[in-house]
C-alpha positions in Angstrom: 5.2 10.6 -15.3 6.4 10.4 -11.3 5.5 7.0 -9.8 3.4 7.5 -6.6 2.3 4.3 -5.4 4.3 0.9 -6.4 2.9 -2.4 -4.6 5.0 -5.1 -5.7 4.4 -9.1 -5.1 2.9 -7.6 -2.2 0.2 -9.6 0.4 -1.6 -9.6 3.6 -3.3 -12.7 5.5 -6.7 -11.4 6.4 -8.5 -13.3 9.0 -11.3 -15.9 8.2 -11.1 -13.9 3.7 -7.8 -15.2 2.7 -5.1 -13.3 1.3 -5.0 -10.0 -0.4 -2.1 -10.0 -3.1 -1.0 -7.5 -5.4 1.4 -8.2 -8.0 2.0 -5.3 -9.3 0.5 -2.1 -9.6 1.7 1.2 -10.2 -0.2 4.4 -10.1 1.3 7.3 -11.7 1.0 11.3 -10.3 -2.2 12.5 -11.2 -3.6 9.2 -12.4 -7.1 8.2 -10.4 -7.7 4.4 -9.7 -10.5 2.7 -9.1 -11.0 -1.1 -7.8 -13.8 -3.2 -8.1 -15.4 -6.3 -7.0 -13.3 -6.3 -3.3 -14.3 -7.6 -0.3 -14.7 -4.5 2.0 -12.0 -6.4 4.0 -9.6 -6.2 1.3 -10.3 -2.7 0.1 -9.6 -2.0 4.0 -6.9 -3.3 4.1 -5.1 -1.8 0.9 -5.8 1.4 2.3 -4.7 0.8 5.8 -1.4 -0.8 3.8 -1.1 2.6 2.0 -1.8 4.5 5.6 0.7 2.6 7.3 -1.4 1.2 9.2 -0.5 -2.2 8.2 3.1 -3.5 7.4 3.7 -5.2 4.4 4.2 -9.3 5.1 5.3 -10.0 1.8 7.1 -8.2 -1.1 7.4 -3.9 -1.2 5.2 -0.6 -0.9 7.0 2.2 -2.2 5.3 5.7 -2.1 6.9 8.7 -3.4 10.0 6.7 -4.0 10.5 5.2 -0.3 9.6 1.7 0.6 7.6 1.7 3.7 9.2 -1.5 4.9 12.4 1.2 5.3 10.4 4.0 7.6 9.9 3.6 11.4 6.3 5.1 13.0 8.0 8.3 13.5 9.6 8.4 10.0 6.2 7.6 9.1 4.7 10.0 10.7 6.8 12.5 9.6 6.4 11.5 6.3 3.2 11.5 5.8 2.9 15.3 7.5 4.6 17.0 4.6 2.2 15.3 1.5 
C-alpha cells in the first residue's frame, strides 16, 4: 500500500492546551482514520498541519512522499491543486 500521510515526532504548541504531539502515524491510500477524545483545538490544528496551514515546529509531515517542511506557499499551492 502507497503511504499518504506520515507525521513523524511531530508537535505544535497551542496556546493556553499544551502541545499536540504525534509520534508516529501513518495512513495508507484508501485507509479512513478516525480520532477520538481531542480537544477541538487539537483536532484543528492537525488538520490545519495537513492544510498547510500550519508549519511543523518539530519533527516531519510527509504527504504523498514530500515533506512539507520542503515546499514554499506557492509549491504548496501548487501542490495541493493537482490532488
Amino acid at each position: 500500500m502507497k503511504t499518504v500521510v506520515h507525521f513523524h515526532n511531530t508537535s505544535r504548541s497551542l496556546r493556553n492546551r499544551g502541545v499536540l504531539k504525534i509520534s508516529d502515524l501513518w495512513i495508507q491510500e484508501h485507509e479512513s482514520v478516525a480520532f477520538y477524545g481531542l480537544l477541538p483545538e487539537h483536532v484543528e490544528a492537525l488538520v490545519n498541519q495537513l492544510s498547510g496551514v500550519y508549519e511543523i515546529e518539530e519533527g516531519s509531515l510527509t504527504i504523498l512522499g514530500r515533506n512539507t517542511r520542503q515546499m514554499d506557499d506557492r509549491s504548496w499551492f501548487q501542490f495541493v491543486e493537482k490532488l
